[in-house]
N, CA, C and O atoms as a printed pandas DataFrame, in Angstrom:
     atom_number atom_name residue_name chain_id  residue_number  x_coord  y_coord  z_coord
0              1         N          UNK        A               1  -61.375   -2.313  -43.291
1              2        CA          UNK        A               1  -62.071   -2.020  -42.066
2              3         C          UNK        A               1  -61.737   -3.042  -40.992
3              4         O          UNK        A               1  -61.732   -2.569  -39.856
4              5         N          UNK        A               2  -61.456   -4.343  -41.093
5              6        CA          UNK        A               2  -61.252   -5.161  -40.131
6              7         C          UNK        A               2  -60.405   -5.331  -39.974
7              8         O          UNK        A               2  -60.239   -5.808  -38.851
8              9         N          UNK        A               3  -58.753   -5.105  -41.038
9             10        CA          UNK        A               3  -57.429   -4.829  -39.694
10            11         C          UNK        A               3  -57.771   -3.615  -39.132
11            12         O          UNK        A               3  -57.917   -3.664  -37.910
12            13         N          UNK        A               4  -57.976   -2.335  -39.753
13            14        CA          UNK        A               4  -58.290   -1.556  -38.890
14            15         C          UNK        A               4  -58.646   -1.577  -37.310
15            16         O          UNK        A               4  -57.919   -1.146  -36.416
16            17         N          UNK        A               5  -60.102   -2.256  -37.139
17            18        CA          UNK        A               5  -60.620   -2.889  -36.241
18            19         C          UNK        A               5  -59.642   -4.229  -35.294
19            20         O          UNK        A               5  -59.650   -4.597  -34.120
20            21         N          UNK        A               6  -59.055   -4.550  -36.237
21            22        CA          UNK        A               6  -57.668   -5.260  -35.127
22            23         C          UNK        A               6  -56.730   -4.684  -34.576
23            24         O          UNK        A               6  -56.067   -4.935  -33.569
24            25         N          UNK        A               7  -56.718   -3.727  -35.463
25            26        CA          UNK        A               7  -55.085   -3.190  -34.920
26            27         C          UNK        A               7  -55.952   -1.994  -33.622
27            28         O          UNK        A               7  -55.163   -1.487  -32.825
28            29         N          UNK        A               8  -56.819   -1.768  -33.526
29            30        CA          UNK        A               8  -57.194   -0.535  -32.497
30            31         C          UNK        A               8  -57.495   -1.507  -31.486
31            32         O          UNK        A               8  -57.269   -0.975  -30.399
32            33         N          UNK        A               9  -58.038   -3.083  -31.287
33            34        CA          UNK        A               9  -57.936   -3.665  -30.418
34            35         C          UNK        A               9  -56.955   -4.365  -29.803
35            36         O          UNK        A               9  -57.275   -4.974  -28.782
36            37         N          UNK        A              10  -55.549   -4.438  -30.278
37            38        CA          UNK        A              10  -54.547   -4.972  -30.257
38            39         C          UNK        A              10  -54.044   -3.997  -29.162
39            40         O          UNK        A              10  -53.394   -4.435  -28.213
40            41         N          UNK        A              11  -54.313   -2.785  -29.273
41            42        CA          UNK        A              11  -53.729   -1.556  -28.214
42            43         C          UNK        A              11  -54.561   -1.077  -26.874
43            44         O          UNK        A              11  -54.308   -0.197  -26.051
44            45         N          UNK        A              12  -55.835   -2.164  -27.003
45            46        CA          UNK        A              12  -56.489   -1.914  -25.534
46            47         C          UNK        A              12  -55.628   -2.610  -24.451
47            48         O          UNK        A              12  -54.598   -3.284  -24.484
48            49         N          UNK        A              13  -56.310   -2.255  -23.657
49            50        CA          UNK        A              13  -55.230   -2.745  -22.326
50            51         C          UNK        A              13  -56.121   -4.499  -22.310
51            52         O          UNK        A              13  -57.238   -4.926  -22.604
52            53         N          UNK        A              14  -54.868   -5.043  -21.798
53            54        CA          UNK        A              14  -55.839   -6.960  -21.742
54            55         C          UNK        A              14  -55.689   -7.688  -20.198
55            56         O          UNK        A              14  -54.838   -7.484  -19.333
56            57         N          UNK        A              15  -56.672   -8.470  -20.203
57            58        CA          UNK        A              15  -56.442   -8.736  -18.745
58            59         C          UNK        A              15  -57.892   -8.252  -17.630
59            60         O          UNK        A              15  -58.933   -7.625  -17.828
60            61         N          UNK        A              16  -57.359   -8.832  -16.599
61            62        CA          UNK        A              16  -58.556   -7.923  -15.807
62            63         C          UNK        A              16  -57.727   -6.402  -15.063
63            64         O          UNK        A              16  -56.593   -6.123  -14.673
64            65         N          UNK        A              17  -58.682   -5.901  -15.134
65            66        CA          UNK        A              17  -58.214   -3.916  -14.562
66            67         C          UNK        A              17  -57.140   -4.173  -15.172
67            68         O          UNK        A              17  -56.191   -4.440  -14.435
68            69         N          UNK        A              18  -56.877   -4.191  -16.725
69            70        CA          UNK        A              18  -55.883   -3.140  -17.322
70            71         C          UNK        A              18  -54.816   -4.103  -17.834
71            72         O          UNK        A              18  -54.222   -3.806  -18.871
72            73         N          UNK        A              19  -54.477   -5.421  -17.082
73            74        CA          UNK        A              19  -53.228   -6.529  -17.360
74            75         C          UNK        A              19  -52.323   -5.843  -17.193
75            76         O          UNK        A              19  -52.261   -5.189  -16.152
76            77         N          UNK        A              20  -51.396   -5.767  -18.085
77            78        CA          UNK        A              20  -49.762   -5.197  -18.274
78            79         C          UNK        A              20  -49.466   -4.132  -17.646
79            80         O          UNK        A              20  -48.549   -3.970  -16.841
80            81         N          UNK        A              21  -50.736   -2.917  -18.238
81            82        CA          UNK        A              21  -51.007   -1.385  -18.456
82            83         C          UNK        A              21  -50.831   -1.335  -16.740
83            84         O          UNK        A              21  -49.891   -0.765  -16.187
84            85         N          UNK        A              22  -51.720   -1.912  -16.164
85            86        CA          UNK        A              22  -51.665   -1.453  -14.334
86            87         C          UNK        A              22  -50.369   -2.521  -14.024
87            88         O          UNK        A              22  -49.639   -1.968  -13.201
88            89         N          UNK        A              23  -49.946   -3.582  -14.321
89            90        CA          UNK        A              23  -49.119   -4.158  -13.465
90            91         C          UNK        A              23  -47.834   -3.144  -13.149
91            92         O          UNK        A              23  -47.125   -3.006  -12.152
92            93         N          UNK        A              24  -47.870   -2.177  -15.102
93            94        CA          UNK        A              24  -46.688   -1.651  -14.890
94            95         C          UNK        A              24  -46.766   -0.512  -13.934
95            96         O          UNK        A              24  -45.771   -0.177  -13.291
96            97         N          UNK        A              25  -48.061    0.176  -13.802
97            98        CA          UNK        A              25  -47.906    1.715  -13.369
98            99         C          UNK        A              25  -48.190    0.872  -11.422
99           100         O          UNK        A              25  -47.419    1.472  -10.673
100          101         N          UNK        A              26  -48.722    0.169  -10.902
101          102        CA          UNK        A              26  -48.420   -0.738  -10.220
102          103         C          UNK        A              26  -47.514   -0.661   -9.214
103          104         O          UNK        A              26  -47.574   -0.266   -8.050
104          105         N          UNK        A              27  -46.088   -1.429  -10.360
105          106        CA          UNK        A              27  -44.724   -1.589  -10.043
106          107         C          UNK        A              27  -44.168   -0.579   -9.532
107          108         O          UNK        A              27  -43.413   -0.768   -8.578
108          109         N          UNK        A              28  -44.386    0.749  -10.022
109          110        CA          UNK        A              28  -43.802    1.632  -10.161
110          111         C          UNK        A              28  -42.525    1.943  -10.839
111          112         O          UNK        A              28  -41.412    2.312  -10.466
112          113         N          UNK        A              29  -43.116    1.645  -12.030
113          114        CA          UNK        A              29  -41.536    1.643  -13.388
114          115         C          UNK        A              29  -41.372    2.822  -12.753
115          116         O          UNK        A              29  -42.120    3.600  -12.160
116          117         N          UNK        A              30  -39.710    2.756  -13.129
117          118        CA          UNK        A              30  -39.587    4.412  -13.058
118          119         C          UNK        A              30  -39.697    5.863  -14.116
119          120         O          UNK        A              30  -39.751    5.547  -15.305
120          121         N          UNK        A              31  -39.722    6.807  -13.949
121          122        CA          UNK        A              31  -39.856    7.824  -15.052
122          123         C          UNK        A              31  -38.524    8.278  -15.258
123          124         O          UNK        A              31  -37.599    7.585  -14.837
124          125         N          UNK        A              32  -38.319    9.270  -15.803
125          126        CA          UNK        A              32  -36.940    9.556  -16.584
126          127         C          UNK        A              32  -36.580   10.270  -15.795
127          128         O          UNK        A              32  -37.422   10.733  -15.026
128          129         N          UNK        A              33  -35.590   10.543  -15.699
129          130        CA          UNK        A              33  -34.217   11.434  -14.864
130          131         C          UNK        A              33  -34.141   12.100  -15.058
131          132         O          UNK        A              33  -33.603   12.410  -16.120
132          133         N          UNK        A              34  -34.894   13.460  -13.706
133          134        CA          UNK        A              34  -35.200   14.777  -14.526
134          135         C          UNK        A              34  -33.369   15.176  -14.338
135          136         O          UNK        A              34  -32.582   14.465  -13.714
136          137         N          UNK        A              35  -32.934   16.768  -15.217
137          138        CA          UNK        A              35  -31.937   16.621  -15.782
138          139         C          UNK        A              35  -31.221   16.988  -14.769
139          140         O          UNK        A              35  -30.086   16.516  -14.685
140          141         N          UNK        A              36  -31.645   17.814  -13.861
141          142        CA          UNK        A              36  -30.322   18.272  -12.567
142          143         C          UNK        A              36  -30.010   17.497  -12.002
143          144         O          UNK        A              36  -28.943   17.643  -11.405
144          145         N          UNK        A              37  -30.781   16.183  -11.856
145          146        CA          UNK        A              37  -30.161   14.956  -10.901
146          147         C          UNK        A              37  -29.202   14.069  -11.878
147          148         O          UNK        A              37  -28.401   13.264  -11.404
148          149         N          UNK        A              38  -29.335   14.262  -13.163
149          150        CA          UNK        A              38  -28.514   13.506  -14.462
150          151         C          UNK        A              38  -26.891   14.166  -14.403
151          152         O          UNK        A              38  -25.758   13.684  -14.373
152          153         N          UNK        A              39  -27.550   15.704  -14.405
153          154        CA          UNK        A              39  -25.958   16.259  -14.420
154          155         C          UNK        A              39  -25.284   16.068  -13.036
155          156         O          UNK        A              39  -24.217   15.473  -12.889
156          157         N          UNK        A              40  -25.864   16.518  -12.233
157          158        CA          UNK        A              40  -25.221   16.420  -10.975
158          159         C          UNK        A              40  -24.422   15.016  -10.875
159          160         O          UNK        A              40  -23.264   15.046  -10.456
160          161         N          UNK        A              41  -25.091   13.627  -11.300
161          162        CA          UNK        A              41  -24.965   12.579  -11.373
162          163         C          UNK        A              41  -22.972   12.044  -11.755
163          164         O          UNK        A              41  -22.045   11.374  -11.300
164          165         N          UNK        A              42  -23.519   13.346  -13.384
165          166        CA          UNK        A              42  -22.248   12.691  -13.736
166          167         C          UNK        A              42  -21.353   13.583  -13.887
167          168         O          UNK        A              42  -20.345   13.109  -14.410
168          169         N          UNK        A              43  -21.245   15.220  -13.539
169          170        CA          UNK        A              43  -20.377   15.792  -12.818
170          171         C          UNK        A              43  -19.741   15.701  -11.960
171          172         O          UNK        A              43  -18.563   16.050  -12.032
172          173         N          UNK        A              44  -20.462   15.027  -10.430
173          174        CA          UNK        A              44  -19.990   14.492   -9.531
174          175         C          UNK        A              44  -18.953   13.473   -9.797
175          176         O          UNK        A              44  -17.776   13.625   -9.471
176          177         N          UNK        A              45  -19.555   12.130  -10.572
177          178        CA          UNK        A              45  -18.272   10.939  -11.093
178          179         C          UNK        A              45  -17.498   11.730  -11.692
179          180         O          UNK        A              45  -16.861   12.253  -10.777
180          181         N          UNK        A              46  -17.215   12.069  -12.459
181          182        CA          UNK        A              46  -15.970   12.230  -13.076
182          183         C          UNK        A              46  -15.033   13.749  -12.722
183          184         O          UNK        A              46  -13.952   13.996  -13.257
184          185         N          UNK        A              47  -15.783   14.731  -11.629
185          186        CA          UNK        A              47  -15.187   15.075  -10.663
186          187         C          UNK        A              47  -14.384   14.555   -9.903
187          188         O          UNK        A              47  -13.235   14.925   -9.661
188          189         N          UNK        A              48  -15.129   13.398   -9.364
189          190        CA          UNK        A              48  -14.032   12.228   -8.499
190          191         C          UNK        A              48  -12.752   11.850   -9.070
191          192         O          UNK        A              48  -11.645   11.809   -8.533
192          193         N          UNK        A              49  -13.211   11.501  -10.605
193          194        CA          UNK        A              49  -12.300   10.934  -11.194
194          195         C          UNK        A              49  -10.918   11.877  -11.733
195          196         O          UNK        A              49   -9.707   11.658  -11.755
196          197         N          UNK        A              50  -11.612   12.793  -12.061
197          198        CA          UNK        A              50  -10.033   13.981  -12.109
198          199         C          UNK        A              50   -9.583   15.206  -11.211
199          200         O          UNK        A              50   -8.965   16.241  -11.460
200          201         N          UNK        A              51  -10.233   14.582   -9.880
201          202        CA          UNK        A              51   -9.593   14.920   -8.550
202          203         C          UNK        A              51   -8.147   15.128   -8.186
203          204         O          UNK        A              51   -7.510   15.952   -7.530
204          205         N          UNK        A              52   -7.823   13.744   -9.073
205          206        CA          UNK        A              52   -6.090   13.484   -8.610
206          207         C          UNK        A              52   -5.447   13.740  -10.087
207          208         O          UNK        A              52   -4.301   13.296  -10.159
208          209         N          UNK        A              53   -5.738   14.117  -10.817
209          210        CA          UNK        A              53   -5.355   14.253  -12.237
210          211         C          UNK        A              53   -4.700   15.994  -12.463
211          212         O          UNK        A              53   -5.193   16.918  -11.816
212          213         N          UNK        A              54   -3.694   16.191  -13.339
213          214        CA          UNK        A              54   -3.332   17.107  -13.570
214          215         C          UNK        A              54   -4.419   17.701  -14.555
215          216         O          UNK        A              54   -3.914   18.710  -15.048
216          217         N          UNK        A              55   -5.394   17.555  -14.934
217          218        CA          UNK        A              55   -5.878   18.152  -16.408
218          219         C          UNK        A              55   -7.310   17.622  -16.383
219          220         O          UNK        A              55   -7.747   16.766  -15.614
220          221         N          UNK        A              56   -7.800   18.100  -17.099
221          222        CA          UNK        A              56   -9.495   17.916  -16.918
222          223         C          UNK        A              56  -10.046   16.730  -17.632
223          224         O          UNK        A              56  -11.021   16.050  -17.313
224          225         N          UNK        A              57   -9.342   16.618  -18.539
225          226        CA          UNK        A              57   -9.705   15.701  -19.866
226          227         C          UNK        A              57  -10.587   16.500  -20.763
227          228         O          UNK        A              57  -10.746   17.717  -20.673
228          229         N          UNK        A              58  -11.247   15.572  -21.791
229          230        CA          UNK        A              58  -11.969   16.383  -22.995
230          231         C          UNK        A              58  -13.540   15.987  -22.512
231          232         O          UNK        A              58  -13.958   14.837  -22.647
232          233         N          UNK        A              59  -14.018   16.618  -22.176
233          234        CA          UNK        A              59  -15.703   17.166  -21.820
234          235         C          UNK        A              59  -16.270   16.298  -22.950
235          236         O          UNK        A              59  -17.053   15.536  -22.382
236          237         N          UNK        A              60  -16.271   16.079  -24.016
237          238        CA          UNK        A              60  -16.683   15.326  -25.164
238          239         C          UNK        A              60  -16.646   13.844  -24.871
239          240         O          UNK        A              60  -17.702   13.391  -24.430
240          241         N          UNK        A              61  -15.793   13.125  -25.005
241          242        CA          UNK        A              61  -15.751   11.611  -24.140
242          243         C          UNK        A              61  -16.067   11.486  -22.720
243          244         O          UNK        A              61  -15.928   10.377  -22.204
244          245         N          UNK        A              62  -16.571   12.714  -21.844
245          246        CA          UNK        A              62  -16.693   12.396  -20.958
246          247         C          UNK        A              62  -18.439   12.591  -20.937
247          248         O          UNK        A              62  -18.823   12.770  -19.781
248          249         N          UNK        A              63  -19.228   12.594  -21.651
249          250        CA          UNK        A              63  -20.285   12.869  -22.337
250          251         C          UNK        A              63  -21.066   14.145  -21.250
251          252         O          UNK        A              63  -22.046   14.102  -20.506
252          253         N          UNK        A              64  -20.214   15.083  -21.556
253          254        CA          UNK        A              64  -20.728   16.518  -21.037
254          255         C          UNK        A              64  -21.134   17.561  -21.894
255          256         O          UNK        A              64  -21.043   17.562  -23.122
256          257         N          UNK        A              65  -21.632   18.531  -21.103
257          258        CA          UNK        A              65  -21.701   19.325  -22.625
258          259         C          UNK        A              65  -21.110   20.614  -22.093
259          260         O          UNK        A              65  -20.781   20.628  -20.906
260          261         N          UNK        A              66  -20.977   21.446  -22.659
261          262        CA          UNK        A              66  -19.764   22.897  -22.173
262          263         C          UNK        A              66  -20.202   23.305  -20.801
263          264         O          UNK        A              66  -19.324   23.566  -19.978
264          265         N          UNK        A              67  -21.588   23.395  -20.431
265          266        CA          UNK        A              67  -21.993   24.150  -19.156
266          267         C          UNK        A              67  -21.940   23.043  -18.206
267          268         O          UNK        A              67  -21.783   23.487  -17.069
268          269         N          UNK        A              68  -22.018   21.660  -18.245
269          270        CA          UNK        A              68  -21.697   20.644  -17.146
270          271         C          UNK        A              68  -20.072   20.993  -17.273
271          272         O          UNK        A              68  -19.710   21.773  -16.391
272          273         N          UNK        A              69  -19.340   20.704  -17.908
273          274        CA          UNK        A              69  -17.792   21.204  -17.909
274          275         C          UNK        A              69  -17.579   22.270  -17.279
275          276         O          UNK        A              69  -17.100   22.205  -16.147
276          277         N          UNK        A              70  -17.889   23.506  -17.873
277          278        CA          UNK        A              70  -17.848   24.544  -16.619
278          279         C          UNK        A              70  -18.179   23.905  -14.942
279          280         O          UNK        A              70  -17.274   23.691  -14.137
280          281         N          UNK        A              71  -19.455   23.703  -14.691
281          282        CA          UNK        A              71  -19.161   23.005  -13.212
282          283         C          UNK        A              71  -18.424   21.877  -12.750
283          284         O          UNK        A              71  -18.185   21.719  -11.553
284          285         N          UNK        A              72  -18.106   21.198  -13.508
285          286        CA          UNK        A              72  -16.668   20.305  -13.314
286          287         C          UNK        A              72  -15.892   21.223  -13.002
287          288         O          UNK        A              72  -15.744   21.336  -11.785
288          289         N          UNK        A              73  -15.284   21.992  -13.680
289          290        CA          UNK        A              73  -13.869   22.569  -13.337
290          291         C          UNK        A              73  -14.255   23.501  -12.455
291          292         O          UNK        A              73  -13.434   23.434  -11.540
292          293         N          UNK        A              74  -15.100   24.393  -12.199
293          294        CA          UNK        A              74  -15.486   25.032  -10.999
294          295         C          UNK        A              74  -15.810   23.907   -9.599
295          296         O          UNK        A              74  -15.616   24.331   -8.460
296          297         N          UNK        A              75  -16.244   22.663   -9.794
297          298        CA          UNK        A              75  -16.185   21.823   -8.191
298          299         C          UNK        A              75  -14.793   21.106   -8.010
299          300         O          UNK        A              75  -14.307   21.135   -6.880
300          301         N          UNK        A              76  -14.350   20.695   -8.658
301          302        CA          UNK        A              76  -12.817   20.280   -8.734
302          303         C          UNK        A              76  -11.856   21.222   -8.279
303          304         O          UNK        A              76  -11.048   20.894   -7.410
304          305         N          UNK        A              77  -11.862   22.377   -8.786
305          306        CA          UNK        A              77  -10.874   22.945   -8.165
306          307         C          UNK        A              77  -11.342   23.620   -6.827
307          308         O          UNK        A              77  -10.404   24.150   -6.230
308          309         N          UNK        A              78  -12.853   23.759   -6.065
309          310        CA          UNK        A              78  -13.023   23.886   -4.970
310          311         C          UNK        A              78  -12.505   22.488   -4.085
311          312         O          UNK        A              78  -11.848   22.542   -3.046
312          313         N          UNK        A              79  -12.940   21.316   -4.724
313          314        CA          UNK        A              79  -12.521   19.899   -3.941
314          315         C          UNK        A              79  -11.116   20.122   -3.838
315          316         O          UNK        A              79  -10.627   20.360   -2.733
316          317         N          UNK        A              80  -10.262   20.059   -5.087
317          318        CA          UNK        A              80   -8.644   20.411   -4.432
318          319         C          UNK        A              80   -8.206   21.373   -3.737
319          320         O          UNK        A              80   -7.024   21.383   -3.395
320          321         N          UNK        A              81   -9.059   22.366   -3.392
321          322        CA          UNK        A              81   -8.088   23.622   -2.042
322          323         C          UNK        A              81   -9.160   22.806   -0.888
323          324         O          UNK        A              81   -8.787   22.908    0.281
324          325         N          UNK        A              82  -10.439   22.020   -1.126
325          326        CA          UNK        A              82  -10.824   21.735    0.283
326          327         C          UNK        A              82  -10.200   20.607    0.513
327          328         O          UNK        A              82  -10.244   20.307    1.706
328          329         N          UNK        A              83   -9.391   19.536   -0.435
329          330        CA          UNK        A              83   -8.698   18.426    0.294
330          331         C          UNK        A              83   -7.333   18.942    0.954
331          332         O          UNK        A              83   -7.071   18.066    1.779
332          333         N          UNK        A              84   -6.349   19.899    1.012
333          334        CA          UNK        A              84   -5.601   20.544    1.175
334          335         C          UNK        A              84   -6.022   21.087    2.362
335          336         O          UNK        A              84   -5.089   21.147    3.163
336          337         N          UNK        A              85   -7.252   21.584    2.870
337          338        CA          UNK        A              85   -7.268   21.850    4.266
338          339         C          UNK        A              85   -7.951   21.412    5.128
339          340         O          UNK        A              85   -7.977   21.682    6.329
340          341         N          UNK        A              86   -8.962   20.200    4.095
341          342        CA          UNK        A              86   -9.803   19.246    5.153
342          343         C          UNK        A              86   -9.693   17.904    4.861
343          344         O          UNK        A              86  -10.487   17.151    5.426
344          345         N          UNK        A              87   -8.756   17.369    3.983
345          346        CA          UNK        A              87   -8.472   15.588    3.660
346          347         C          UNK        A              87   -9.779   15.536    2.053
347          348         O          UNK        A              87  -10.601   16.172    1.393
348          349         N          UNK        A              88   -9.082   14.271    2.227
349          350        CA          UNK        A              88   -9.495   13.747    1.026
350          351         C          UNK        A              88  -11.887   13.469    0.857
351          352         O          UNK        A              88  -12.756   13.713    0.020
352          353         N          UNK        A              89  -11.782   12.733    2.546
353          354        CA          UNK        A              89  -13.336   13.036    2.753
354          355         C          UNK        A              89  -13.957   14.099    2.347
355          356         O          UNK        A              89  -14.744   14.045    1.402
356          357         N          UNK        A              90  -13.579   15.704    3.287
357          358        CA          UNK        A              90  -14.113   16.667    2.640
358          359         C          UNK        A              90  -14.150   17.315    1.500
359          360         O          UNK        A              90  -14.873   18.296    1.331
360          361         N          UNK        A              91  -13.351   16.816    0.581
361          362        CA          UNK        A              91  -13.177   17.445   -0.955
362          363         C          UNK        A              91  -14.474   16.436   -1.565
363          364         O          UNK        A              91  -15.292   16.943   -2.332
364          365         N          UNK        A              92  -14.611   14.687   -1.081
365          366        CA          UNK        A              92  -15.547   14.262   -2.020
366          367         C          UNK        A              92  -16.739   14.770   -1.408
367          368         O          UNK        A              92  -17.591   15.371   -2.062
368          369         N          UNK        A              93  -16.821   14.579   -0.324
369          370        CA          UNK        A              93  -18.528   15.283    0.254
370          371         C          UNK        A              93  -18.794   17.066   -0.456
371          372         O          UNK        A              93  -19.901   17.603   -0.504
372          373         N          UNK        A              94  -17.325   17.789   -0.999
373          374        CA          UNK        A              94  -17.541   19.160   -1.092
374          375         C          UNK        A              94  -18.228   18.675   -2.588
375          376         O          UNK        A              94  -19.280   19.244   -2.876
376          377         N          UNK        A              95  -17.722   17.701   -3.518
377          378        CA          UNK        A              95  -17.981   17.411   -4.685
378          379         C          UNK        A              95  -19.404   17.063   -4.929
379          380         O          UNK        A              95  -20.067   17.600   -5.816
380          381         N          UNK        A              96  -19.842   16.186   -4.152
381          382        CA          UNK        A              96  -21.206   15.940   -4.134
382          383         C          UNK        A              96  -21.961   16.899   -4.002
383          384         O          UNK        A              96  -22.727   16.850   -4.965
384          385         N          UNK        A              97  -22.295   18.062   -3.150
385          386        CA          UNK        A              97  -22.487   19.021   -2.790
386          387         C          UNK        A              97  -22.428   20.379   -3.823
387          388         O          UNK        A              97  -23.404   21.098   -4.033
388          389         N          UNK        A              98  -21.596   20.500   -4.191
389          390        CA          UNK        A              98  -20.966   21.751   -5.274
390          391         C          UNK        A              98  -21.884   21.211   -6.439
391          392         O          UNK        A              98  -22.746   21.899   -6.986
392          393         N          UNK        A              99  -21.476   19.338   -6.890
393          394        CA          UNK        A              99  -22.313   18.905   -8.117
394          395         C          UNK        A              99  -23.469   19.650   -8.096
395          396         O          UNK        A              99  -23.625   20.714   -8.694
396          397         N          UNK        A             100  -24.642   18.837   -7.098
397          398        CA          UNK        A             100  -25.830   18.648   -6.790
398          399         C          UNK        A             100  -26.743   20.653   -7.100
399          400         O          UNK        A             100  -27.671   21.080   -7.787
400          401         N          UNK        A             101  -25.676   21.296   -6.046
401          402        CA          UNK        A             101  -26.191   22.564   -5.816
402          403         C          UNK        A             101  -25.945   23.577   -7.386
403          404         O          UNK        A             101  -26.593   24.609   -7.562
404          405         N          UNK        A             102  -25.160   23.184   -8.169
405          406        CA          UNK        A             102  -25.058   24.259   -9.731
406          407         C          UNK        A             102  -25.516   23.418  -10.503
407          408         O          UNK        A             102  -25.789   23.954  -11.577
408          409         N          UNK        A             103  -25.818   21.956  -10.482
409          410        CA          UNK        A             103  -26.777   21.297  -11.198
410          411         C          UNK        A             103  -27.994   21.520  -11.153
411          412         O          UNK        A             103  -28.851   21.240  -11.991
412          413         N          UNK        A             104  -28.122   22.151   -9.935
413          414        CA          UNK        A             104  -29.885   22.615   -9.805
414          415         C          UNK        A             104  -29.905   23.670  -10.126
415          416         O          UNK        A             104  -30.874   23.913  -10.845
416          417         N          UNK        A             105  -29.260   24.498   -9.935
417          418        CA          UNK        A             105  -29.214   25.918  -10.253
418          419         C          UNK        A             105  -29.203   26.331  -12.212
419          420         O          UNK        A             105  -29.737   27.241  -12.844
420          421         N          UNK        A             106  -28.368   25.214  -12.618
421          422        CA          UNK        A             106  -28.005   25.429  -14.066
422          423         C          UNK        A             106  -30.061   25.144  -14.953
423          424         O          UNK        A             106  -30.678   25.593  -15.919
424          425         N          UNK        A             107  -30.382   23.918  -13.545
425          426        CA          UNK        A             107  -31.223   23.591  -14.459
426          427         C          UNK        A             107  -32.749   24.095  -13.742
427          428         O          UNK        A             107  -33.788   23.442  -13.836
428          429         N          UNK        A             108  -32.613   25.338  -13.055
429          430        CA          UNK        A             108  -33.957   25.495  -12.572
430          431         C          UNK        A             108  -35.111   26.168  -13.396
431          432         O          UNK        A             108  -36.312   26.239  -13.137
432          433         N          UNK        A             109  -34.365   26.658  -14.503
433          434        CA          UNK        A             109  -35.959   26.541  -15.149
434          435         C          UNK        A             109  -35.901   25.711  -16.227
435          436         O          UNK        A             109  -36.425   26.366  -17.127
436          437         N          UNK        A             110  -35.603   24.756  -16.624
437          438        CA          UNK        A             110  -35.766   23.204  -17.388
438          439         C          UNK        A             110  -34.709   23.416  -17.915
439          440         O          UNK        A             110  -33.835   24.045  -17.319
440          441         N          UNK        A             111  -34.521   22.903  -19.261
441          442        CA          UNK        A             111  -33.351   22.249  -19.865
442          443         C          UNK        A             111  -32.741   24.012  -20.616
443          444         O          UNK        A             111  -33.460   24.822  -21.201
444          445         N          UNK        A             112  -31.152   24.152  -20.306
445          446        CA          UNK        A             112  -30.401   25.518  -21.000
446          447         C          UNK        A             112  -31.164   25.552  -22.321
447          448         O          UNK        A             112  -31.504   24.500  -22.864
448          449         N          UNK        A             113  -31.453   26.819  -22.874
449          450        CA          UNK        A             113  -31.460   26.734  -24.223
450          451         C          UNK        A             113  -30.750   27.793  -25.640
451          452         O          UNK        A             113  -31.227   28.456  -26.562
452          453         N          UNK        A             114  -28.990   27.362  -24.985
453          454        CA          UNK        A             114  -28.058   28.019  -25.539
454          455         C          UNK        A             114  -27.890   26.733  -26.848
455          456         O          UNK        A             114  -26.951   27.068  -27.571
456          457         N          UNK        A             115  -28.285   25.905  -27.146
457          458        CA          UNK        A             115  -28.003   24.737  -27.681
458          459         C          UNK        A             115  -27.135   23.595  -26.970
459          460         O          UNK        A             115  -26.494   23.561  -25.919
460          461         N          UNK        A             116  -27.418   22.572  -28.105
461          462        CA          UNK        A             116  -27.074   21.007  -27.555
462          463         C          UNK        A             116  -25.334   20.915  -26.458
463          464         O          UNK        A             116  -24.982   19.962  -25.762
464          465         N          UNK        A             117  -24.880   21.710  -26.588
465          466        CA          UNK        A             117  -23.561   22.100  -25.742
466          467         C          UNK        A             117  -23.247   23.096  -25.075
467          468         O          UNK        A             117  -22.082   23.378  -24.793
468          469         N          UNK        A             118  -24.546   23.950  -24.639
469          470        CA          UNK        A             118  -24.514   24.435  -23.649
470          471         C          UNK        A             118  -24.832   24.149  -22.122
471          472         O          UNK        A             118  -24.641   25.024  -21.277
């Protein structure tokens, strides 16, 4: 009964108003990365990155999963016909853009649920 009784007081908040518990919510830790801003995130980079590249690379080391890959190769090859008629600026602003907008779209009603690689 009395670790019991320790261990349930060990998990109150300590301090005055709360100690830790408010300093953190406070601070404003941040919360997790809801997922369209995650993909968009890293579709966009490595869009950039095989901009100038003949070939896509492998979606697997690039820690994607098949349906972020699909919008890779669907904004990439819009960025290469828009650097071709508007420079190199408008292909990355088209990239950011293309990311952002099928990242939201992929993920507007929460997370795919074709499985872990869809």
């Amino acid at each position: 009964m009395l670790l019991t009784g320790a261990l349930a007081t060990g998990c109150g908040e300590s301090g005055p108003q709360g100690g830790a518990a408010s300093t953190r919510a406070a601070s404003g830790t941040p919360s997790a990365t809801p997922p369209e801003d995650l993909c968009a995130r890293i579709v966009a980079h490595w869009s950039r990155e095989v901009l100038d590249s003949d070939t896509y690379g492998d979606y697997q080391s690039m820690g994607l999963s098949n349906g972020q890959y699909e919008i890779l190769m669907e904004v990439v090859d819009a960025a290469r016909a828009e650097r071709k008629r508007s420079g190199e600026r408008a292909a990355r602003n088209l990239i950011d853009r293309g990311a952002r907008e099928r990242c939201t779209e992929r993920y507007r009603d929460g997370n795919p649920t074709g499985g872990p690689w869809s």
